[in-house]
C-alpha positions in Angstrom: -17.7 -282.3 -1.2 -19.9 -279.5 -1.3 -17.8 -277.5 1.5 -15.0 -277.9 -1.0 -16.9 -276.5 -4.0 -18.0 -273.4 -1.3 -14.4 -272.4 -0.5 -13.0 -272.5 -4.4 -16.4 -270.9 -4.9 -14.9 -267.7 -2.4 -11.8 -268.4 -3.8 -12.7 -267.4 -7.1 -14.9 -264.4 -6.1 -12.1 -263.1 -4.2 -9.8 -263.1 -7.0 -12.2 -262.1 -9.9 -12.9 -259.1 -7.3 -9.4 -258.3 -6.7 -8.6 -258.5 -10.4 -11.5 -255.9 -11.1 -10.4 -254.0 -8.7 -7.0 -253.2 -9.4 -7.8 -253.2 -13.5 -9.7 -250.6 -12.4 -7.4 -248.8 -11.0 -5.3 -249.2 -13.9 -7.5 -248.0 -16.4 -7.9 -245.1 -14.1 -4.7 -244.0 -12.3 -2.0 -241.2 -13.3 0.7 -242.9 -12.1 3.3 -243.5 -14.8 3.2 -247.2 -16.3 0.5 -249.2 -13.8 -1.6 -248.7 -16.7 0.3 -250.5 -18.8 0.5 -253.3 -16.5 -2.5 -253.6 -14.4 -4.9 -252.3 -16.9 -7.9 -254.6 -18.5 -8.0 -253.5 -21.7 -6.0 -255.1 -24.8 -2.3 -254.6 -24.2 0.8 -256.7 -26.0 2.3 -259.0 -23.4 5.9 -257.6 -24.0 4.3 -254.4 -23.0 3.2 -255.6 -19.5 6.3 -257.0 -18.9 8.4 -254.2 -20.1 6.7 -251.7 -17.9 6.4 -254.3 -14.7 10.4 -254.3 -14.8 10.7 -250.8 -15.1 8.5 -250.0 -12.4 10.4 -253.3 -10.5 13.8 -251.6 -11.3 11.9 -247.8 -9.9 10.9 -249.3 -6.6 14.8 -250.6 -6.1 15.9 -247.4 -6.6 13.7 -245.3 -4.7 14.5 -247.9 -1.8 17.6 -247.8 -2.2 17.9 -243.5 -2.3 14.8 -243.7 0.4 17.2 -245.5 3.1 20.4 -242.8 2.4 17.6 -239.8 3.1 16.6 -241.5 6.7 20.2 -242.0 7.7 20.9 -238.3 7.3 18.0 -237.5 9.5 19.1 -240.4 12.1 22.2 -238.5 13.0 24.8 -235.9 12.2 21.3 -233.6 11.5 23.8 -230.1 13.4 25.8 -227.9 12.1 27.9 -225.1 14.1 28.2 -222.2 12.0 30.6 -218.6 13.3 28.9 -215.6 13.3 30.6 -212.3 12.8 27.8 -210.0 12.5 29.0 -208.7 16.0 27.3 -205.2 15.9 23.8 -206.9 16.3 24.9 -209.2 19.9 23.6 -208.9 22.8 25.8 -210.6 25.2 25.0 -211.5 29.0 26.7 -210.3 31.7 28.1 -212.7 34.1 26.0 -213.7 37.1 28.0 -213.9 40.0 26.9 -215.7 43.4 28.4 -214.5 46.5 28.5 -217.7 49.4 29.2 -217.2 52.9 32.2 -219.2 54.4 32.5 -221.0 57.6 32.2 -218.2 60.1 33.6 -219.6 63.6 32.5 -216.0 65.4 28.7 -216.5 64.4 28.5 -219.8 65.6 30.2 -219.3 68.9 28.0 -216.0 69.6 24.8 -217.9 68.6 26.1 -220.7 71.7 27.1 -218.0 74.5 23.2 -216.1 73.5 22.0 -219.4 73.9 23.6 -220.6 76.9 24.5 -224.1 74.3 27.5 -226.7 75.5 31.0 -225.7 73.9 31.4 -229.0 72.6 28.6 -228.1 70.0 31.0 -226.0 68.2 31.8 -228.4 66.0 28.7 -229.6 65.0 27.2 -226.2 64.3 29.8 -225.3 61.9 28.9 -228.7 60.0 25.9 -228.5 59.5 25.4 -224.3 59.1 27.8 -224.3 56.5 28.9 -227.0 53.7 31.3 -229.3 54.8 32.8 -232.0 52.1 33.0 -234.6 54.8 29.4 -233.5 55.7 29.0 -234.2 59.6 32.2 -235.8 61.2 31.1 -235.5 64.7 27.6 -237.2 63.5 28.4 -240.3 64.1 29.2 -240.5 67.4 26.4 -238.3 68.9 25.1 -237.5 72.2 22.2 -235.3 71.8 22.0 -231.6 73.2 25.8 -232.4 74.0 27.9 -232.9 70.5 24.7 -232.7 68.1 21.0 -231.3 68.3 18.4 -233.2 66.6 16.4 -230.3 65.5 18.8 -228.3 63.8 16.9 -226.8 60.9 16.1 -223.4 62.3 19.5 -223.0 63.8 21.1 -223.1 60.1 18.7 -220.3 59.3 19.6 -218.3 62.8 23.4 -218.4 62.6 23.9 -217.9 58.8 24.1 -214.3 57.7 21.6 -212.6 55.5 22.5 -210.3 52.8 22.8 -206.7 54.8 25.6 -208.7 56.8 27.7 -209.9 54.2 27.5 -206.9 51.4 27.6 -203.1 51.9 28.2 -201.3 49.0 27.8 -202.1 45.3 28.3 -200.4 42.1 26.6 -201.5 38.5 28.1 -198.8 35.5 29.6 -196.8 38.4 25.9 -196.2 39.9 25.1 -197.0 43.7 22.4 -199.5 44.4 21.6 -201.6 47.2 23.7 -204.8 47.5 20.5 -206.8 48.5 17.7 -205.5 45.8 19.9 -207.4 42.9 22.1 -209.5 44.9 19.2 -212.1 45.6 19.2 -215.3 47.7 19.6 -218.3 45.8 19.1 -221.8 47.3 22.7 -223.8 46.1 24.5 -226.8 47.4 26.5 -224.2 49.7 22.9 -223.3 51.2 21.7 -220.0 50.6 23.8 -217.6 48.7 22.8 -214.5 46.9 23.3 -213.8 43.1 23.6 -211.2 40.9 22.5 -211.5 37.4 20.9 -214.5 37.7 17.8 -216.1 35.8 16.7 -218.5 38.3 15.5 -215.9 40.8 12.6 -215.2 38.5 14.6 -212.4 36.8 14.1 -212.9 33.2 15.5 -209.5 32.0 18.7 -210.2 33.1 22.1 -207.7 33.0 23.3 -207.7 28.7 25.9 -205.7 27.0 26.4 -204.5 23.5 28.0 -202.0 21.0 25.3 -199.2 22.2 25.3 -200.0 26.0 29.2 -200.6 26.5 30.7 -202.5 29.1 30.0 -202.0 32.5 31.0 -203.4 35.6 30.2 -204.6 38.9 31.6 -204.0 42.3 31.1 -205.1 45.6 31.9 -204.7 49.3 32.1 -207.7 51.6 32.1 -207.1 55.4 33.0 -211.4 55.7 35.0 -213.8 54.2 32.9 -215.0 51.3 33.5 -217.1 48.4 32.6 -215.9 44.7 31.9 -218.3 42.0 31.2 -216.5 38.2 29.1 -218.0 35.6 26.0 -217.9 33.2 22.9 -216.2 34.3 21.0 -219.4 33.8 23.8 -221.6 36.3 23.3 -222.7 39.2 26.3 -222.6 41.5 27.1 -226.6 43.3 30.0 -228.7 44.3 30.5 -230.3 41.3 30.0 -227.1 38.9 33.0 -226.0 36.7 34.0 -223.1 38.0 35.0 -220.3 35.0 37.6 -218.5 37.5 39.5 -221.7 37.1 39.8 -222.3 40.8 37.1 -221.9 43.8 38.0 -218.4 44.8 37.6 -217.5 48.8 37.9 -213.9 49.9 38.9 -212.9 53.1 39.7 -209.6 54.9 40.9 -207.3 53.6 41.5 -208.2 49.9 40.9 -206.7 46.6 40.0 -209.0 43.8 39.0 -208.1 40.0 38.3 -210.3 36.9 38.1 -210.1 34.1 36.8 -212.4 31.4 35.7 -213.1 27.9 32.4 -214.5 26.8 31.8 -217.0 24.5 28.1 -217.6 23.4 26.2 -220.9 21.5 22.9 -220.7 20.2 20.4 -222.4 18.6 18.3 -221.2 15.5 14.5 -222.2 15.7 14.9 -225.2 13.2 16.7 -226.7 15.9 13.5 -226.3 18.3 11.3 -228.3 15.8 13.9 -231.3 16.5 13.5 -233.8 19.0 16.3 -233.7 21.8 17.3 -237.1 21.1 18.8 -235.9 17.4 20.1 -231.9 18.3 21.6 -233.2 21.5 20.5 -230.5 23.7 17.6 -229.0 25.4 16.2 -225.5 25.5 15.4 -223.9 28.8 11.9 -224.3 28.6 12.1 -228.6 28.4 13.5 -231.0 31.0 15.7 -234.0 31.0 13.8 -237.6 30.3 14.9 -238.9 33.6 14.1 -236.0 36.4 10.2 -237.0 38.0 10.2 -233.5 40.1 12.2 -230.8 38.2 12.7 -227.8 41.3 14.3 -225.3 39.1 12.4 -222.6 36.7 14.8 -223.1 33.9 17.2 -225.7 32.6 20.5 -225.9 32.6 23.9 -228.5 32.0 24.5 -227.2 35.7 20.6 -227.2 37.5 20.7 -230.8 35.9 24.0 -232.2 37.5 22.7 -230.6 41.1 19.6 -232.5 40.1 21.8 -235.8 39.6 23.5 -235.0 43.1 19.9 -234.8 44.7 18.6 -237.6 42.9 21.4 -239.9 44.3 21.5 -238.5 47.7 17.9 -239.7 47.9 18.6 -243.0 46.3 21.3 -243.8 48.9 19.6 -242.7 52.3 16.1 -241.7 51.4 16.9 -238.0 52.0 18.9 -235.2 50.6 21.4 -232.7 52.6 19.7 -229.8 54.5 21.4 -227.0 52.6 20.5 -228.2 48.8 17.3 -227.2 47.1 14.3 -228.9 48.2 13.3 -232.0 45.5 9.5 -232.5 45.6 8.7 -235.0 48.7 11.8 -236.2 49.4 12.6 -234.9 53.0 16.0 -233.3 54.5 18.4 -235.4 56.1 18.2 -235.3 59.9 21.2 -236.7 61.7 21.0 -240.1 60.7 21.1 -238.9 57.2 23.7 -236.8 57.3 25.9 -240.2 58.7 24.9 -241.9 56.0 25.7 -239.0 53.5 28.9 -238.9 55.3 29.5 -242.7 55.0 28.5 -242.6 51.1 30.8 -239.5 50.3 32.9 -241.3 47.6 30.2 -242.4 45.8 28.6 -239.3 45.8 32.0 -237.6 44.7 31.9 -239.8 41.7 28.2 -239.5 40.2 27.8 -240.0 36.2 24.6 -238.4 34.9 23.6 -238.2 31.4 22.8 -234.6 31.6 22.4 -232.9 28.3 24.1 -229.8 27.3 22.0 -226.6 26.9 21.3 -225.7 23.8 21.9 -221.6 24.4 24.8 -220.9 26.4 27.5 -218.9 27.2 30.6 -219.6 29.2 33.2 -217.4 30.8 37.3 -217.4 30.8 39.0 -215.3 32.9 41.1 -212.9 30.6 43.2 -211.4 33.9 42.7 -212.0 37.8 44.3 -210.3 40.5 43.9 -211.0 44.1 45.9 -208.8 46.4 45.3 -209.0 50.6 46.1 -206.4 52.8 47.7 -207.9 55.6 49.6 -205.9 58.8 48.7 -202.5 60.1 45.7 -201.9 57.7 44.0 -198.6 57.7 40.8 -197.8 59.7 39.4 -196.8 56.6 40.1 -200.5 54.2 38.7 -201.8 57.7 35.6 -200.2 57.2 35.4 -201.0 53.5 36.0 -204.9 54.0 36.9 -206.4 50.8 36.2 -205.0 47.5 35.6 -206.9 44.2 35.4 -206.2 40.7 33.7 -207.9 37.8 33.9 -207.2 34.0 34.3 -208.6 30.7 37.3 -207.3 28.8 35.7 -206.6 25.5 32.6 -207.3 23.5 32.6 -210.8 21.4 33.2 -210.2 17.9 32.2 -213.9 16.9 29.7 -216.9 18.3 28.7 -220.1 17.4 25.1 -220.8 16.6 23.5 -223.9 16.4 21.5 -224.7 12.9 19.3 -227.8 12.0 20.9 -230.0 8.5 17.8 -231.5 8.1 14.2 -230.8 9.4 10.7 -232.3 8.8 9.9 -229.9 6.2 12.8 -231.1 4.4 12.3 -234.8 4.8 8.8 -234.3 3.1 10.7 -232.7 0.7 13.0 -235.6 0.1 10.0 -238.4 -0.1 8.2 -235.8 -2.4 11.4 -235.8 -4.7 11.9 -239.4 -4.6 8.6 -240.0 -5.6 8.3 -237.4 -8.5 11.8 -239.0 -10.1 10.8 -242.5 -10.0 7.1 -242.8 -10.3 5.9 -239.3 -11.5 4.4 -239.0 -8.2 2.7 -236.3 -5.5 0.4 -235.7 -3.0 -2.3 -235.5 -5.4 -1.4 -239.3 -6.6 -1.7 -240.9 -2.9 -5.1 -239.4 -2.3 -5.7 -240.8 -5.7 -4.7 -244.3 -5.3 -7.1 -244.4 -2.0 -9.9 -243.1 -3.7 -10.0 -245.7 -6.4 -9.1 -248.3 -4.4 -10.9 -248.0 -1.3 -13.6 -245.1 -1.7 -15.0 -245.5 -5.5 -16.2 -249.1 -7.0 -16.2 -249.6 -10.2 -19.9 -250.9 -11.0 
């Protein structure tokens, strides 16, 4: 009986407390109309209720306007606007990435010097350069007869460095040396060298614009290479889109010259202060959600699909092929690897990766190509040059797209702020307010 009496006891405490304490905060608070209904004092009944509906009928609205706010900041929070202010761009030149092709004289000098087996021929040129079946002879092979187990150091022996493949180069009709800006580059194709490039730790990289002009770049190759063109922040692989169109191979003698048109995206800084998930993209500075050991200096749509490639590579037979970019631990297929790379080609030819696009870029469209090869009787003097390559852009953009942020968190505090003013007469000021009565000062 008494235990009874105790709790209605509490009970009653609690809810004389309660009642003092928010008549308190009536009598006390700014906000529009909780005085009228939560105050102590004397007021009509019809009063109460009056303002109780109205402040019923506020709460419905603001809810209801409160819910149309957050779905424009769940999605759709990106606008692409045209810029024409074209006297102010600066434009990137083209990187271009210059990729030794299978070179049947190397490899067969590198056996006779090293008194090697003939029938190693074939395996040499597998696994020195890339090959889309990527070891046929592995499979069946006899060691120091059709295959060498250790063949690591004879990839970097019989491949040619960049004083064998360029000679002469011209940036703005001025001589430099091929190899002091034509840099090696680590790509699916092995080691390459690129021109223009960001990822080589060149972060002043080749622009143009109305006061500089539009220079070129030539080249002279003494070897058939192959040429891929593309952003300065790309990084050249298998399953990259290639902006000539087509993977272009060069072999002597031939004279080749592009030229293309840029088209630029970028992002203003409100777009920054988004999270990835919303804008869509990343900046070059951040990484994709899924990649444990990133390898490469800077993002990019293409850095992330070779990623993908690598990622896979490793999921299928615990290693990744010899000539791609090292990913943290994961070690380089040996022989055994590269049979099972070669065994797991169509699934590695079909990889789907959720890579995000970049949010600056610029792309590249051939405007003109010519390819012309001189063929029969050619003169001592093309023999000497080897083959000669031209790169520009055919005129400066007058027009790009930049990326800008709808909404931001500056203007969603904006939003609750204005919400809260039009229905309850509310700010800032009126939340610290209503914690301050209620849970700091006691009415005594």
């Amino acid at each position: 009986m008494s235990n009874g009496i105790e709790k209605r006891s509490l009970c009653s405490t609690f809810v004389e407390k309660l009642k003092n304490t928010l008549g308190y905060f009536g009598d006390n608070s700014t906000l529009h109309g909780v005085r009228y209904v939560l105050s102590l004092s004397y007021i009509p009944f019809h009063k109460r209720v009056f303002w109780l509906l109205i402040l019923l009928v506020s709460v419905g609205c603001a809810g209801h306007v409160m819910r149309q706010v957050l779905q424009l900041y769940s999605g759709g929070s990106v606008s692409y606007l045209i810029e024409t202010d074209y006297l102010e761009f600066d434009t990137p030149f083209p990187a271009v990435t210059i990729c030794e092709q299978v070179n049947a004289e190397r490899v067969n000098t590198y056996i006779k010097q090293h008194k090697l087996p003939p029938t190693l021929n074939m395996f040499l040129k597998d696994v020195v350069y890339y090959n889309a079946k990527v070891c046929k002879i592995c499979a069946s092979c006899k060691p120091n007869q059709t295959c060498i187990e250790d063949f690591y150091g004879i990839v970097k022996a019989v491949r040619s460095s960049c004083s064998e493949l360029l000679t002469d180069c011209w940036w703005d009709d001025k001589p430099f040396k091929c190899c002091d800006r034509f840099l090696p580059i680590e790509t699916e194709y092995g080691v390459c060298f690129v021109f223009n490039s960001r990822l080589t730790g060149n972060e002043t990289a080749h622009s143009v614009n109305r006061k500089i002009g539009l220079p070129n770049l030539v080249f002279s190759a003494i070897q058939e290479v192959g040429i891929r063109v593309h952003s300065p922040d790309d990084m050249v692989s298998v399953g990259m889109e290639n902006s000539l169109g087509r993977p272009v191979i060069l072999p002597l003698i031939t004279d080749f010259e592009v030229i293309l048109k840029a088209e630029v995206t970028l992002s203003d800084k409100s777009v920054n202060a988004m999270p990835p998930r919303v804008r869509g993209c990343l900046f070059k500075d951040e990484r994709p959600p899924f990649a444990r050991e990133w390898p490469f200096k800077r993002y990019s749509y293409s850095t992330c699909m070779l990623y993908c490639r690598a990622v896979v590579q490793a999921d299928l037979c615990n290693c990744t092929h010899h000539l791609m970019p090292k990913i943290g631990d994961v070690p380089l297929c040996n022989i055994q690897g590269l049979v099972c790379l070669s065994k797991s080609k169509e699934s590695l030819g079909a990889i789907s990766c959720n890579c995000p696009m970049s949010c600056d870029e610029v792309t590249y469209k051939p405007v003109h190509m010519f390819t012309y090869r001189h063929t029969g009787n050619v003169p001592p003097a093309l023999t000497a040059r080897g083959t000669r390559g031209l790169v520009r852009l055919a005129q400066l953009p007058a027009s790009r797209v930049r990326r800008a942020a709808i909404r931001h968190t500056l203007g969603l505090v904006v939003d609750i702020g204005g919400v809260g003013g039009v229905f309850f007469g509310a700010s800032l000021l009126n939340v610290i307010e209503i914690i301050y009565l209620l849970c700091i000062r006691r009415k005594k």
